[in-house]
C-alpha positions as CSV (number, residue, x, y, z in Angstrom):
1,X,167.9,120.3,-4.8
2,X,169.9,121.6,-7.6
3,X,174.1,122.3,-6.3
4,X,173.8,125.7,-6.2
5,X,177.0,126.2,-7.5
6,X,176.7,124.8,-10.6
7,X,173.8,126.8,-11.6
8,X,175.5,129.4,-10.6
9,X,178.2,128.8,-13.2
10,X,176.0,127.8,-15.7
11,X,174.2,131.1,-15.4
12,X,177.3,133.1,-15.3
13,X,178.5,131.2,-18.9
14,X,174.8,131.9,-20.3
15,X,174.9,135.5,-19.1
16,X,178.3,136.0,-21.2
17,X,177.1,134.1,-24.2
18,X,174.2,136.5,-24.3
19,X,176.5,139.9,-23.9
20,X,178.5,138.5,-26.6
21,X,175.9,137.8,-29.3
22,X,174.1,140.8,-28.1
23,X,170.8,139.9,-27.6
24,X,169.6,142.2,-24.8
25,X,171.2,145.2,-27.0
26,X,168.9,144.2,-29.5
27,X,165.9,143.6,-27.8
28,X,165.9,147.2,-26.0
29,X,166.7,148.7,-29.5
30,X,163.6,146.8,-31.1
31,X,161.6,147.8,-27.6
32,X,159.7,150.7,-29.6
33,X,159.7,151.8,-33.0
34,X,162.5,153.7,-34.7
35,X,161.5,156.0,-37.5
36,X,163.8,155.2,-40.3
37,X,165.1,158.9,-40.8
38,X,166.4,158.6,-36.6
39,X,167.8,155.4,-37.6
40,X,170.2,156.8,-40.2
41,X,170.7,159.5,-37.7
42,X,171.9,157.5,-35.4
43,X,174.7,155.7,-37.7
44,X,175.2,158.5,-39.2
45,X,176.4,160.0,-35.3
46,X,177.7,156.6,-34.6
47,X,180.3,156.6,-37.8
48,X,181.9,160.0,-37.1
49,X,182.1,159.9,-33.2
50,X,185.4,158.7,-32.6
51,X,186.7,161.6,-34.6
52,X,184.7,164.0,-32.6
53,X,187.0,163.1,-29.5
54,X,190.3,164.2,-31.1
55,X,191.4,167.4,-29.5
56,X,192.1,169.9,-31.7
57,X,195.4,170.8,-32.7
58,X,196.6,174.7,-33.8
């Protein structure tokens, strides 16, 4: 039997390798098809978000 603690570990360090190279985040984007007009909606959104959270000043 396998020490359960070092697949635990091991599963842990592949788990972060994966977050960080973002593999699930691309698989669920490529999980159905994107026309390409929502896809340059979507960056489009994406680009000017952070300045949509400003509170607005008088």
């Amino acid at each position: 039997m396998v020490n359960n603690t070092n697949f635990e570990k091991i599963f842990r360090q592949f788990k972060r390798e994966v977050e960080r190279e973002g593999i699930i985040k691309e698989i669920k984007a490529r999980e159905f098809y994107e026309k390409p007009s929502e896809i340059r909606k979507r960056k489009k959104v994406r680009k000017y978000r952070p300045h949509l959270n400003f509170p607005k000043t008088k």
